[in-house]
CHARMM-style PDB file with segment names, atoms N, HN, CA, C and O in Angstrom:
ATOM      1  N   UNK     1       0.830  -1.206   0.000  1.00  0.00      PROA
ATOM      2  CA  UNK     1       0.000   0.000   0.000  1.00  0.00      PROA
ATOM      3  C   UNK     1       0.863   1.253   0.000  1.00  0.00      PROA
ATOM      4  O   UNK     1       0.557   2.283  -0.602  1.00  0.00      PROA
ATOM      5  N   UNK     2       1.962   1.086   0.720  1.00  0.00      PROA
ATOM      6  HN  UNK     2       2.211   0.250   1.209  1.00  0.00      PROA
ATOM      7  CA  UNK     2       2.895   2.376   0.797  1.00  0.00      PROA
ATOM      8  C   UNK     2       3.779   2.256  -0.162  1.00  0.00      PROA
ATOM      9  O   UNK     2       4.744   2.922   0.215  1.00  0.00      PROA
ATOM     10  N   UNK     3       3.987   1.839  -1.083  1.00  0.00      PROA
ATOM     11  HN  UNK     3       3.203   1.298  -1.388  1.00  0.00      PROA
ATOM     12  CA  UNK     3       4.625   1.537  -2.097  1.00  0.00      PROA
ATOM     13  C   UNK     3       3.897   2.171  -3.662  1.00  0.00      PROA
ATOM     14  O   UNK     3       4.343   2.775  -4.638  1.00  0.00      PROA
ATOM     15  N   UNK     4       2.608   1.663  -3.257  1.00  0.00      PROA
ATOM     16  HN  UNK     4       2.246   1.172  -2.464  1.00  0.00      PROA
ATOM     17  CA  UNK     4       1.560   2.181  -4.082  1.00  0.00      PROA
ATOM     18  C   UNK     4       1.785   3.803  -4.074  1.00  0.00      PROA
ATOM     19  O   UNK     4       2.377   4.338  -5.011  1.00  0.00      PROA
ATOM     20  N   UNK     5       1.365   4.429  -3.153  1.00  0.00      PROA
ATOM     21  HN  UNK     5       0.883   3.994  -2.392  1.00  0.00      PROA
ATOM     22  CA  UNK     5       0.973   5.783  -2.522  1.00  0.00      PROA
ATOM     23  C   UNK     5       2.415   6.721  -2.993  1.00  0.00      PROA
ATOM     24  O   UNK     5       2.465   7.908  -3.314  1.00  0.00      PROA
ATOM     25  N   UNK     6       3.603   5.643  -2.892  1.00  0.00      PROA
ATOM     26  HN  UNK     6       3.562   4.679  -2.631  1.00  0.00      PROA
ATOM     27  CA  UNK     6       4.806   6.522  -2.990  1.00  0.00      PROA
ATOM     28  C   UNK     6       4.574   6.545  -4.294  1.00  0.00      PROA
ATOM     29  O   UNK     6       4.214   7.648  -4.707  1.00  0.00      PROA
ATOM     30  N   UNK     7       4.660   5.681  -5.101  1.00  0.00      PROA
ATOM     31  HN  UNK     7       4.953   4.785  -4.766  1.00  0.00      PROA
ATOM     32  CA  UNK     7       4.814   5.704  -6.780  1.00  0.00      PROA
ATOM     33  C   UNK     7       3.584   6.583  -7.428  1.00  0.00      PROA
ATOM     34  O   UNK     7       3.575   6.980  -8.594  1.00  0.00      PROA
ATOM     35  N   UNK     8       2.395   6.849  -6.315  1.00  0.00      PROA
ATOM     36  HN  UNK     8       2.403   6.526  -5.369  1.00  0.00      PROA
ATOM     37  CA  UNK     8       1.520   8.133  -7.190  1.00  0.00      PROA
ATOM     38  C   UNK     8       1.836   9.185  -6.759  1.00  0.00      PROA
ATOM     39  O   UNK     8       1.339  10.169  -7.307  1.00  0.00      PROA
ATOM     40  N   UNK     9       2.775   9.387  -5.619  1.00  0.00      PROA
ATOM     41  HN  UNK     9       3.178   8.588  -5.174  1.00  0.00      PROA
ATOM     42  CA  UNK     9       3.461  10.405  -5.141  1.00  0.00      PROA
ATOM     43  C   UNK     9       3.599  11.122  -6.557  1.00  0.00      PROA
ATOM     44  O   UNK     9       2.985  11.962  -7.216  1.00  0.00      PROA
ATOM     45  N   UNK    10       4.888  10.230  -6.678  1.00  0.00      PROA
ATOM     46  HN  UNK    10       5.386   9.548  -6.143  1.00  0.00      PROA
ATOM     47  CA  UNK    10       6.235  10.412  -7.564  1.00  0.00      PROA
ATOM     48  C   UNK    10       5.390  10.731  -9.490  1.00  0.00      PROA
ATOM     49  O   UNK    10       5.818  11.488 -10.361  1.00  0.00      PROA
ATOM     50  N   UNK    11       4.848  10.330  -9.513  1.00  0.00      PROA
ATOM     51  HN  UNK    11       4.500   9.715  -8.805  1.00  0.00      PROA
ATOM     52  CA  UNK    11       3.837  10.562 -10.786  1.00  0.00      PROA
ATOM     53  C   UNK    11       3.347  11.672 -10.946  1.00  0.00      PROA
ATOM     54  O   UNK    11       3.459  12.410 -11.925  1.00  0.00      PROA
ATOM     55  N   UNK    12       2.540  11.908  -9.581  1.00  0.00      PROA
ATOM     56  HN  UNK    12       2.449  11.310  -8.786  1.00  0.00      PROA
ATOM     57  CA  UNK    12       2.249  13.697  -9.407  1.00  0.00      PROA
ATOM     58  C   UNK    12       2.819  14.403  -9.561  1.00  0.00      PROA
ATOM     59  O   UNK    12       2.482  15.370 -10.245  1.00  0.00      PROA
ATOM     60  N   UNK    13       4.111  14.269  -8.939  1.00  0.00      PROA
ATOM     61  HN  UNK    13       4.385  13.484  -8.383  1.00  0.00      PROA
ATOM     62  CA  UNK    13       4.976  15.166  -8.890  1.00  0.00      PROA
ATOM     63  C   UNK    13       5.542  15.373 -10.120  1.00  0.00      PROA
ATOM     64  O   UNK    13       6.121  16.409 -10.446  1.00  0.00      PROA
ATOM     65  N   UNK    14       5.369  14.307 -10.879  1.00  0.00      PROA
ATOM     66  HN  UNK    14       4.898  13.465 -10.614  1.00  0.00      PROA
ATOM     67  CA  UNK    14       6.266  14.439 -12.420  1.00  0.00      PROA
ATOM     68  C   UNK    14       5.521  15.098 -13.190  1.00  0.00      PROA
ATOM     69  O   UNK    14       6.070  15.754 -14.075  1.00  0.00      PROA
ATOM     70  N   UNK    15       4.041  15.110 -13.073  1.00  0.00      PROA
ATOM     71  HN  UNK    15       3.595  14.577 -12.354  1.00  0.00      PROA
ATOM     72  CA  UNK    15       2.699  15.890 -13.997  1.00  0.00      PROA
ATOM     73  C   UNK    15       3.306  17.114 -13.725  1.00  0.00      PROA
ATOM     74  O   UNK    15       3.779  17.818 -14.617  1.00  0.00      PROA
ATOM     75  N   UNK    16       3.322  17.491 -12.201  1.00  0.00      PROA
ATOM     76  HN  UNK    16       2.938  16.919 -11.476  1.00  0.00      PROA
ATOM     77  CA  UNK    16       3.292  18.728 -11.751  1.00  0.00      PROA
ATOM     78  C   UNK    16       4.257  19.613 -12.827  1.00  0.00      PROA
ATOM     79  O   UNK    16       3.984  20.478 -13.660  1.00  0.00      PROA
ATOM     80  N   UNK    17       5.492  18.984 -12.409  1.00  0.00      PROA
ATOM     81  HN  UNK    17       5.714  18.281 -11.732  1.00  0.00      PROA
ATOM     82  CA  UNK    17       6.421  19.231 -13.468  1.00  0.00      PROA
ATOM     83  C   UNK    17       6.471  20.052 -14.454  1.00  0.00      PROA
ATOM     84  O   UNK    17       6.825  21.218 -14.631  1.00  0.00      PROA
ATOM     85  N   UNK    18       5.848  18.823 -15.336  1.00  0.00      PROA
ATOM     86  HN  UNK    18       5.561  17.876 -15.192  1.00  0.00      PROA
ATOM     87  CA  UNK    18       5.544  18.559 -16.961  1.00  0.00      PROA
ATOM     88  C   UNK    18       4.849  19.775 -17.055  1.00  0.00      PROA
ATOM     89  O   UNK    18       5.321  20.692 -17.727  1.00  0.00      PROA
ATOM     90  N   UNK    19       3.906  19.877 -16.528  1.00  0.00      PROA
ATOM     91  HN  UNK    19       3.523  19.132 -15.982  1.00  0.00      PROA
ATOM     92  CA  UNK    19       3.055  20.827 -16.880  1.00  0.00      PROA
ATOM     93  C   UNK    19       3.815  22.585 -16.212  1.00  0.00      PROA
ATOM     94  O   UNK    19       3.537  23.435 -17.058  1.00  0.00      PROA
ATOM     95  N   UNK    20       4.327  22.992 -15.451  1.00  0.00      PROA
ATOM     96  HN  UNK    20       4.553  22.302 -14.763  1.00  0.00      PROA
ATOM     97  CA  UNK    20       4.767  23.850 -15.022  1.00  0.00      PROA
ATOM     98  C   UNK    20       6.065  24.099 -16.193  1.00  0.00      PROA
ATOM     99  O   UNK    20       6.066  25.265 -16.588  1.00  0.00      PROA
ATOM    100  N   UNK    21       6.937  23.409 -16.690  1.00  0.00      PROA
ATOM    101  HN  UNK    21       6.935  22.461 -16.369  1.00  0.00      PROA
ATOM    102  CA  UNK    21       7.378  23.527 -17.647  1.00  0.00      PROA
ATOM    103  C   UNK    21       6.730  23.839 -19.255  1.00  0.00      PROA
ATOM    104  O   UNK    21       6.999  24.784 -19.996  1.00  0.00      PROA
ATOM    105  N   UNK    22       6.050  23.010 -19.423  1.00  0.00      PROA
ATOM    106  HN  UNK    22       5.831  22.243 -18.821  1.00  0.00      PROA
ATOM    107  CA  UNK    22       4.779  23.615 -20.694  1.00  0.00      PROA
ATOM    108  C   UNK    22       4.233  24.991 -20.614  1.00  0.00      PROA
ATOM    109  O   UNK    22       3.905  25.585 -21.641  1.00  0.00      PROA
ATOM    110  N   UNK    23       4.120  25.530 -19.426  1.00  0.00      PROA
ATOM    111  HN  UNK    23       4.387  25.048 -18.591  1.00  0.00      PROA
ATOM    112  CA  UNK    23       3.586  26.601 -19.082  1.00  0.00      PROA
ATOM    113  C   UNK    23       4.544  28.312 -19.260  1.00  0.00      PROA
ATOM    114  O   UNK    23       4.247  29.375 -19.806  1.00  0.00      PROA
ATOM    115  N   UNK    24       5.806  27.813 -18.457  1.00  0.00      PROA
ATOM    116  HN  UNK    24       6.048  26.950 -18.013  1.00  0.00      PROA
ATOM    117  CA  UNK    24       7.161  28.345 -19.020  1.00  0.00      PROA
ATOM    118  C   UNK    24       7.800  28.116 -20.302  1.00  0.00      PROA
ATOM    119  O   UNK    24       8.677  28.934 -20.578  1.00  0.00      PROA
ATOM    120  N   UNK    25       7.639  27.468 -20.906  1.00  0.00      PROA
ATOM    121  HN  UNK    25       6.926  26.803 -20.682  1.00  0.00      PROA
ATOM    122  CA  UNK    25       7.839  27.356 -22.701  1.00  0.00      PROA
ATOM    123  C   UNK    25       6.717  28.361 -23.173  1.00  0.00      PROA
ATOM    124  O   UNK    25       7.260  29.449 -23.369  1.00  0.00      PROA
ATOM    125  N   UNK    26       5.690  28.408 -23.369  1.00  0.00      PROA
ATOM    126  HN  UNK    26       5.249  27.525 -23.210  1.00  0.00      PROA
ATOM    127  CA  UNK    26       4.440  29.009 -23.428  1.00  0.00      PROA
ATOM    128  C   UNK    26       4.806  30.152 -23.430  1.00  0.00      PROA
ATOM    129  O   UNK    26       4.884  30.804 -24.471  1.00  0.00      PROA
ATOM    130  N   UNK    27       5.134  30.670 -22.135  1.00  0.00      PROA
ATOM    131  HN  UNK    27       5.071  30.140 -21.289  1.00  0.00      PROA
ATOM    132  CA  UNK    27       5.502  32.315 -21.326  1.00  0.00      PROA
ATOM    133  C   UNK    27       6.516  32.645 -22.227  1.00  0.00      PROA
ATOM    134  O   UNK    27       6.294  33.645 -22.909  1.00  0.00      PROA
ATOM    135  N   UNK    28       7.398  32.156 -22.375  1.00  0.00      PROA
ATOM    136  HN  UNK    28       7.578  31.343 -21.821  1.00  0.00      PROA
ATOM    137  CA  UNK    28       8.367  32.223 -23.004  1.00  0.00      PROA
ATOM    138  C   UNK    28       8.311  32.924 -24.694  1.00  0.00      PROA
ATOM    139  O   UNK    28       8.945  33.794 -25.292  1.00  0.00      PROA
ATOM    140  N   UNK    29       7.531  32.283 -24.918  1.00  0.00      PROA
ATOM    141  HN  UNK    29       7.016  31.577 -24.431  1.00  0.00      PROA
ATOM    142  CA  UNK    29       7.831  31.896 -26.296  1.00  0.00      PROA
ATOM    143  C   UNK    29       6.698  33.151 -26.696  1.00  0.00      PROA
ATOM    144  O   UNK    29       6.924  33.805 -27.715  1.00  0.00      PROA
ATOM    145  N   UNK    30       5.548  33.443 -25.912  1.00  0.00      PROA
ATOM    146  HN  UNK    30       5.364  32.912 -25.085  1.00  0.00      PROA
ATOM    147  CA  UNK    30       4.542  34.697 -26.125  1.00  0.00      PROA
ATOM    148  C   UNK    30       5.656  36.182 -25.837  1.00  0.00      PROA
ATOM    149  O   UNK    30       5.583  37.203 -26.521  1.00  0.00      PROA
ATOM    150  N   UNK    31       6.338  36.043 -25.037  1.00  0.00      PROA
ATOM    151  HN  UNK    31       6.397  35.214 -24.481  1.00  0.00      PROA
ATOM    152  CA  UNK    31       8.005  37.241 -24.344  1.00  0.00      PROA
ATOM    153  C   UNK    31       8.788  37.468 -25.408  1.00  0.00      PROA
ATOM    154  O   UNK    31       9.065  38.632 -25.698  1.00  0.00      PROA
ATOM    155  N   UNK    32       9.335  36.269 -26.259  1.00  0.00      PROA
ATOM    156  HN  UNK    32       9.110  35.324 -26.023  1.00  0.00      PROA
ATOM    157  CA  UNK    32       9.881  36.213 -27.573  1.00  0.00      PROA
ATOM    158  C   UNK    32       9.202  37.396 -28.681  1.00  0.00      PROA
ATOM    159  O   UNK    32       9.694  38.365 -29.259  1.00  0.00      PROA
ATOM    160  N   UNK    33       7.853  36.801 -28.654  1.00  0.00      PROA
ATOM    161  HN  UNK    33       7.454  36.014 -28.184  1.00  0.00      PROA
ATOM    162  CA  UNK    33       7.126  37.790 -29.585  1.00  0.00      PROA
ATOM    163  C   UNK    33       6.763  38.773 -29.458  1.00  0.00      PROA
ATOM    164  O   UNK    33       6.657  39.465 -30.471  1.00  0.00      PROA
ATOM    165  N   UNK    34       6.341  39.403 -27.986  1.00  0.00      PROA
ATOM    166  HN  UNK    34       6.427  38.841 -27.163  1.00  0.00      PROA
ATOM    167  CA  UNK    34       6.124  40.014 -27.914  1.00  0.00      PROA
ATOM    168  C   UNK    34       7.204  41.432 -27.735  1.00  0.00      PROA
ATOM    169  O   UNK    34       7.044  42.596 -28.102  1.00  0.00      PROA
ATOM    170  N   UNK    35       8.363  40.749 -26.996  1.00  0.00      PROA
ATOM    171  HN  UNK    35       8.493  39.804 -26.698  1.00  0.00      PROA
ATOM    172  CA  UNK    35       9.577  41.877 -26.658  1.00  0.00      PROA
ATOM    173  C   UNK    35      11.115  41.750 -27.426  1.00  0.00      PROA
ATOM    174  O   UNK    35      12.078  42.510 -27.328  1.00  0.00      PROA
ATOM    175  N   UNK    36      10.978  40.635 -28.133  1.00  0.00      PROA
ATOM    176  HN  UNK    36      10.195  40.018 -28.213  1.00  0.00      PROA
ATOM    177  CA  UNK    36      11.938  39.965 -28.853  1.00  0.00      PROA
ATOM    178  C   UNK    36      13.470  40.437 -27.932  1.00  0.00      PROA
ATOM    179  O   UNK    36      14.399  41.220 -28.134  1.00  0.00      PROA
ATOM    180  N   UNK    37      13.002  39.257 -26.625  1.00  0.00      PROA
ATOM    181  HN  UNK    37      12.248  38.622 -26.461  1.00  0.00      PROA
ATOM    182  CA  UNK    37      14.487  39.842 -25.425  1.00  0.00      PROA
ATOM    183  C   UNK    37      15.620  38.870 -26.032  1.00  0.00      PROA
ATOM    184  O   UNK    37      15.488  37.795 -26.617  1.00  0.00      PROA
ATOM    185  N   UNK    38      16.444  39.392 -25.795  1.00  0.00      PROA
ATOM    186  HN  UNK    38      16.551  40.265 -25.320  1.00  0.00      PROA
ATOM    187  CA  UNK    38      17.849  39.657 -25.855  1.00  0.00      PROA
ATOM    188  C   UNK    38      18.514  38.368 -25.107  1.00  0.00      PROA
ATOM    189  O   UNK    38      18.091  37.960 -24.025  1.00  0.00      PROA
ATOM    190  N   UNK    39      19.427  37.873 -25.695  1.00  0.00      PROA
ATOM    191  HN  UNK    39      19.771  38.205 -26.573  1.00  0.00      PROA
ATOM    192  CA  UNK    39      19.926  36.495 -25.306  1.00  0.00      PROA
ATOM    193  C   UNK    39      20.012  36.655 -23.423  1.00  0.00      PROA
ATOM    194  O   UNK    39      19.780  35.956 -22.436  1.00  0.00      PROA
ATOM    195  N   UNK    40      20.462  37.938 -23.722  1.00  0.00      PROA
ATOM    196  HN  UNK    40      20.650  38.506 -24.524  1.00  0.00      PROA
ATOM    197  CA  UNK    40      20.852  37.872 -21.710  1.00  0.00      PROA
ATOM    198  C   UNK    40      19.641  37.633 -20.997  1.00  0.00      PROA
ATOM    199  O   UNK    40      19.683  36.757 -20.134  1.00  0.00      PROA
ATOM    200  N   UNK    41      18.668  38.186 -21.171  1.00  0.00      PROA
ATOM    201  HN  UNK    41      18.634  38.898 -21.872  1.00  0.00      PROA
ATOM    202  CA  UNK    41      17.798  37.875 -20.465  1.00  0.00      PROA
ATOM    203  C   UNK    41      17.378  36.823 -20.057  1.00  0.00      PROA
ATOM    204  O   UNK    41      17.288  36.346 -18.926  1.00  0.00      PROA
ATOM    205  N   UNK    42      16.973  36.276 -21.584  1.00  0.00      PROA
ATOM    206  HN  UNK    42      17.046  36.663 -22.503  1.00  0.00      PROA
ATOM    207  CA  UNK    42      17.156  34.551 -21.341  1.00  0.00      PROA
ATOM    208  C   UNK    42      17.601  33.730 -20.597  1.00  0.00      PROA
ATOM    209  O   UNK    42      16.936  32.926 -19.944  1.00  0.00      PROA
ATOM    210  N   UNK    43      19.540  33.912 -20.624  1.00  0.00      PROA
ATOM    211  HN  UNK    43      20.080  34.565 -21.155  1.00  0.00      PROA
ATOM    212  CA  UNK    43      20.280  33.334 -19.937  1.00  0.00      PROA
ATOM    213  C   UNK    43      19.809  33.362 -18.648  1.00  0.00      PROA
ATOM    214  O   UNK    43      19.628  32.270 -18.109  1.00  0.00      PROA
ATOM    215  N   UNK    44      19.567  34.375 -18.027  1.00  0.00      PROA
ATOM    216  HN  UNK    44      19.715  35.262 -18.466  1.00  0.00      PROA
ATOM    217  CA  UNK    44      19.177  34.518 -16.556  1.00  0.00      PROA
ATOM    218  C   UNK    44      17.847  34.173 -15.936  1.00  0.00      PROA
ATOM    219  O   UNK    44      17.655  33.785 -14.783  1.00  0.00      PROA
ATOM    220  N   UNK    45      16.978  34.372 -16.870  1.00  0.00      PROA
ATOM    221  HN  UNK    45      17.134  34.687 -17.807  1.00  0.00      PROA
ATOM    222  CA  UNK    45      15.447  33.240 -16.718  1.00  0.00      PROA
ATOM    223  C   UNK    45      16.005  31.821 -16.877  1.00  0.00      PROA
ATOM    224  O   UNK    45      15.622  30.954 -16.091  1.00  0.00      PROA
ATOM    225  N   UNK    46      16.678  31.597 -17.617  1.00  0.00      PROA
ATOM    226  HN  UNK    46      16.989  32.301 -18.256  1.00  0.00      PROA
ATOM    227  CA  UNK    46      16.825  29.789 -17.569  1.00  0.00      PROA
ATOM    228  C   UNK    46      17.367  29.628 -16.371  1.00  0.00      PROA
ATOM    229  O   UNK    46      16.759  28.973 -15.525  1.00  0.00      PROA
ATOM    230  N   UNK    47      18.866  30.316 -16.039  1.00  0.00      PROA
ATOM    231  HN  UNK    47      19.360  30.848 -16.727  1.00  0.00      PROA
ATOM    232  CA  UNK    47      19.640  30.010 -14.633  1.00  0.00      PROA
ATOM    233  C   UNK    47      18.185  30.173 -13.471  1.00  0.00      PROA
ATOM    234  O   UNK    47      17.923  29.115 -12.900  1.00  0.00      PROA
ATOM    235  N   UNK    48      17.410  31.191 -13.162  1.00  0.00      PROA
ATOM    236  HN  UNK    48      17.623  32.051 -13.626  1.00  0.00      PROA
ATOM    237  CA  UNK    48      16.770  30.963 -12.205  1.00  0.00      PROA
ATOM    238  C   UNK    48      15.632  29.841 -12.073  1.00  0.00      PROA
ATOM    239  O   UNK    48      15.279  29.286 -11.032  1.00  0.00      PROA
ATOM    240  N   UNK    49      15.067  29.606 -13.566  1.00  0.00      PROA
ATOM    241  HN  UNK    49      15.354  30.057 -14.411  1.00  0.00      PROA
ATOM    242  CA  UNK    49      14.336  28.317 -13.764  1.00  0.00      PROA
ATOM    243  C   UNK    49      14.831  27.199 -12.992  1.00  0.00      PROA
ATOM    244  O   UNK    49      14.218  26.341 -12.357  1.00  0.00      PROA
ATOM    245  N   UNK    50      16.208  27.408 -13.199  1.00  0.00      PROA
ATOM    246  HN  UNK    50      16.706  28.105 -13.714  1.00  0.00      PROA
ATOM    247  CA  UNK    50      16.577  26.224 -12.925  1.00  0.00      PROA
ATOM    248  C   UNK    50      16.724  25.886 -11.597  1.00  0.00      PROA
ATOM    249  O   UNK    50      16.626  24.803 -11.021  1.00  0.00      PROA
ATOM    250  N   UNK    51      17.034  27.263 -11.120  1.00  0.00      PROA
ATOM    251  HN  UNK    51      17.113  28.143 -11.588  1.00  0.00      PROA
ATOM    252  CA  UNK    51      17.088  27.323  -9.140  1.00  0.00      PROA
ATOM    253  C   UNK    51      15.376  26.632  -8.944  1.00  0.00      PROA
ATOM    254  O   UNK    51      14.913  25.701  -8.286  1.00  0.00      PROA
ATOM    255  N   UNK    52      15.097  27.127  -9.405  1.00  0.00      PROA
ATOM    256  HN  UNK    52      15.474  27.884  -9.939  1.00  0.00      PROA
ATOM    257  CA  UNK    52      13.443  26.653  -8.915  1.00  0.00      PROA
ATOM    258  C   UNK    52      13.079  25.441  -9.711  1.00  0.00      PROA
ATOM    259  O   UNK    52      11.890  25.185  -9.521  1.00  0.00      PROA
ATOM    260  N   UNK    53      13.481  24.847 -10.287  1.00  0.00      PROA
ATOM    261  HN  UNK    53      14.447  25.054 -10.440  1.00  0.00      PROA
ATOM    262  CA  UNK    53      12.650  23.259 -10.568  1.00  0.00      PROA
ATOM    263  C   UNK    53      13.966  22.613  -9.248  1.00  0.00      PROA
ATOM    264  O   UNK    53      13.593  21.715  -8.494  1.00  0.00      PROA
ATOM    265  N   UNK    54      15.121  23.055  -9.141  1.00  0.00      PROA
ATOM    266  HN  UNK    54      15.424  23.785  -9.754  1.00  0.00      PROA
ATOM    267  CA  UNK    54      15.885  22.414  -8.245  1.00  0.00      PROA
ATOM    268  C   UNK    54      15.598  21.958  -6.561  1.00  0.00      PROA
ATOM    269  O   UNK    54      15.985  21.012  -5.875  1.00  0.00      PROA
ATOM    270  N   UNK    55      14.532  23.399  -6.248  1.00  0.00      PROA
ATOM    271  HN  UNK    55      14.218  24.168  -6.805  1.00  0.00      PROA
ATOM    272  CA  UNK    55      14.158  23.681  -5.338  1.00  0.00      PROA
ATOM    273  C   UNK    55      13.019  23.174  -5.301  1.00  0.00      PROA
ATOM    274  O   UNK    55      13.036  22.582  -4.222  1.00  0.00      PROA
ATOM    275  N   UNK    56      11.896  22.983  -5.820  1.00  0.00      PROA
ATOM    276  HN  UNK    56      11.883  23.465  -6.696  1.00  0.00      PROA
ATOM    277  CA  UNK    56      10.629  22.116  -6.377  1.00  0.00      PROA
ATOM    278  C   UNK    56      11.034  21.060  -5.458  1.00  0.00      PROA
ATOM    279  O   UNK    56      10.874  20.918  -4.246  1.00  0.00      PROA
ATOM    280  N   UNK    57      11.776  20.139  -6.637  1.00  0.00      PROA
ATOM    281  HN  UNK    57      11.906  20.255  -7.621  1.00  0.00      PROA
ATOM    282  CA  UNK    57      12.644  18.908  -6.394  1.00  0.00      PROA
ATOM    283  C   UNK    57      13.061  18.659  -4.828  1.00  0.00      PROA
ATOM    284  O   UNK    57      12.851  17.541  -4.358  1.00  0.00      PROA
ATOM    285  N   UNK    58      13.566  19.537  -4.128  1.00  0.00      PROA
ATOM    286  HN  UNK    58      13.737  20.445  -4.510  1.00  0.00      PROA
ATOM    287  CA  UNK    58      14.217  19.021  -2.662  1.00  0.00      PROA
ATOM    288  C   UNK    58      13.069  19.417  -1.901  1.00  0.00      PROA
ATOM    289  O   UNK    58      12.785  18.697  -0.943  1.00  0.00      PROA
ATOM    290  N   UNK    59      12.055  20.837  -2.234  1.00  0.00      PROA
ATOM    291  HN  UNK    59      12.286  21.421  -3.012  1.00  0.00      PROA
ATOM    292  CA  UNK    59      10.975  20.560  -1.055  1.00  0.00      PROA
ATOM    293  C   UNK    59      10.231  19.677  -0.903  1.00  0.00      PROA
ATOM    294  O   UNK    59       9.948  19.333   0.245  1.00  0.00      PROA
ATOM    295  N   UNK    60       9.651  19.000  -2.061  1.00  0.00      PROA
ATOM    296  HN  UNK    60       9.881  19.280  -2.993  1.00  0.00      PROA
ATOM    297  CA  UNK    60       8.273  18.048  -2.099  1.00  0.00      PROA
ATOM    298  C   UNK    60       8.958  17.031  -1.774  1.00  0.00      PROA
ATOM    299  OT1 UNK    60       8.411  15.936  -1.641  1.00  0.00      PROA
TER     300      UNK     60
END
């Protein structure tokens, strides 16, 4: 049973994900068109993306 519960844990958590990423591609890609930003910017939205799916990851 707890084996069960962990593995829909872990599933959720991967939707959660999936979809929070789809959502940031999305954002992204409407920012592109709309402000056509500049590689730097980018760079520094991905680096903090990345603090935060990292951080996602160790709270849940």
């Amino acid at each position: 049973m707890s084996m069960s519960s962990l593995t829909q844990m872990v599933v959720m958590k991967m939707a959660l994900v999936m979809v929070e990423v789809l959502l940031e591609i999305l954002r992204v890609f409407l920012l592109k068109l709309s402000l056509k930003s500049s590689n730097l910017v980018m760079l520094s939205w991905l680096k903090s993306k990345l603090a935060y799916m990292v951080s996602l990851f160790v709270l849940i």
